[in-house]
TORFIMI-349528 format. One record per residue (C-alpha): x, y, z. Coordinates in Angstrom, 3 decimals. Layout:
! residues N
X; Y; Z .
...
***
This chain:
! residues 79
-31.743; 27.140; 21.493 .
-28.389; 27.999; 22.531 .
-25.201; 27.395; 20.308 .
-24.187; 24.408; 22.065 .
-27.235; 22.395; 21.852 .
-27.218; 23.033; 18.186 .
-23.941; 21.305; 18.120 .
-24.063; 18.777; 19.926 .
-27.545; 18.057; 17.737 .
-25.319; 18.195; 15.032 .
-22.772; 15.765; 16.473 .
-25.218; 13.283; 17.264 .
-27.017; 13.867; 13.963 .
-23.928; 12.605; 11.701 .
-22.743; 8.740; 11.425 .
-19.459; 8.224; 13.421 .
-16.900; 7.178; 11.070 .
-14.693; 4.466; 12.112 .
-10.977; 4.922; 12.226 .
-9.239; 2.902; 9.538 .
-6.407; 0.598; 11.281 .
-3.325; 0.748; 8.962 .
-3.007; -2.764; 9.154 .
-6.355; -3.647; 7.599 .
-5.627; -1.741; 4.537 .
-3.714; -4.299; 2.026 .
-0.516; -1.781; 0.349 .
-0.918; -1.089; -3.140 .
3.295; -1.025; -3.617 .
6.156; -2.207; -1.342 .
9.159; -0.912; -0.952 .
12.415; -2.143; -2.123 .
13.144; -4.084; 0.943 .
9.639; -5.256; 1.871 .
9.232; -6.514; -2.281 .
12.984; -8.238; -1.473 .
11.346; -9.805; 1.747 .
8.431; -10.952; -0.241 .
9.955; -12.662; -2.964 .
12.858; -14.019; -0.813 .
15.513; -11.930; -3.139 .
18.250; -9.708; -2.814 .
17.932; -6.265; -4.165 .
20.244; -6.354; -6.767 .
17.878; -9.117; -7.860 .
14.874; -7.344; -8.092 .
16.866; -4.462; -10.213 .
18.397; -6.916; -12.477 .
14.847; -8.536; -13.163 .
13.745; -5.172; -13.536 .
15.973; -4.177; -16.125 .
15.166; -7.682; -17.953 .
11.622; -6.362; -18.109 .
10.307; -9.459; -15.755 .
9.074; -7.139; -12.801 .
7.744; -3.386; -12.861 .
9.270; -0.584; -10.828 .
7.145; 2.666; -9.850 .
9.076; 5.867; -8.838 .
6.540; 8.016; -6.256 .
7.993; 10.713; -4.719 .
11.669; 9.585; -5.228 .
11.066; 6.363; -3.651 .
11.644; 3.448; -6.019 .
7.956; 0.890; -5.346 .
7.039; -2.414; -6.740 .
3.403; -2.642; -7.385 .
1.287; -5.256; -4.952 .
0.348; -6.645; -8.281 .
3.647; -7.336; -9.725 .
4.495; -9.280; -6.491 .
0.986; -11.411; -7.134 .
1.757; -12.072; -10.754 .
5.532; -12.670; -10.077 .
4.136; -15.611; -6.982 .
1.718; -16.802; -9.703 .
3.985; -17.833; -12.137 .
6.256; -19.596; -10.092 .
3.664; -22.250; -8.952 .
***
């Protein structure tokens, strides 16, 4: 059996993954401006509430992120 057949054997062999559209995959922290956008607040507002202790803030890799979960909790309570 020749090299290629064993490959392509080996292709054929192994489930296809699908490709993962980046829009199906809910973010786990916003940015500053997408939280802002979110919440319908300024940024200064989302700092301020942050230094009140009413939101959390994240720092990954120098960029400052509000948690997807804050946002939830932060929409909960003001039903």
């Amino acid at each position: 059996m020749s090299m290629s057949a064993r490959v392509e054997g080996f292709a054929d062999a192994r489930p296809h993954a699908q490709p993962q559209n980046q829009s199906d995959v809910e973010p786990r922290a916003l940015r500053i401006n997408q939280a802002c956008k979110a919440l319908s607040i300024s940024r200064s507002s989302i700092y301020k509430a942050a230094a009140a202790g009413e939101i959390r803030l994240v720092k990954v890799a120098g960029r400052t992120l509000v948690p997807a979960s804050e946002i939830s909790r932060v929409l909960g309570e003001a039903v």
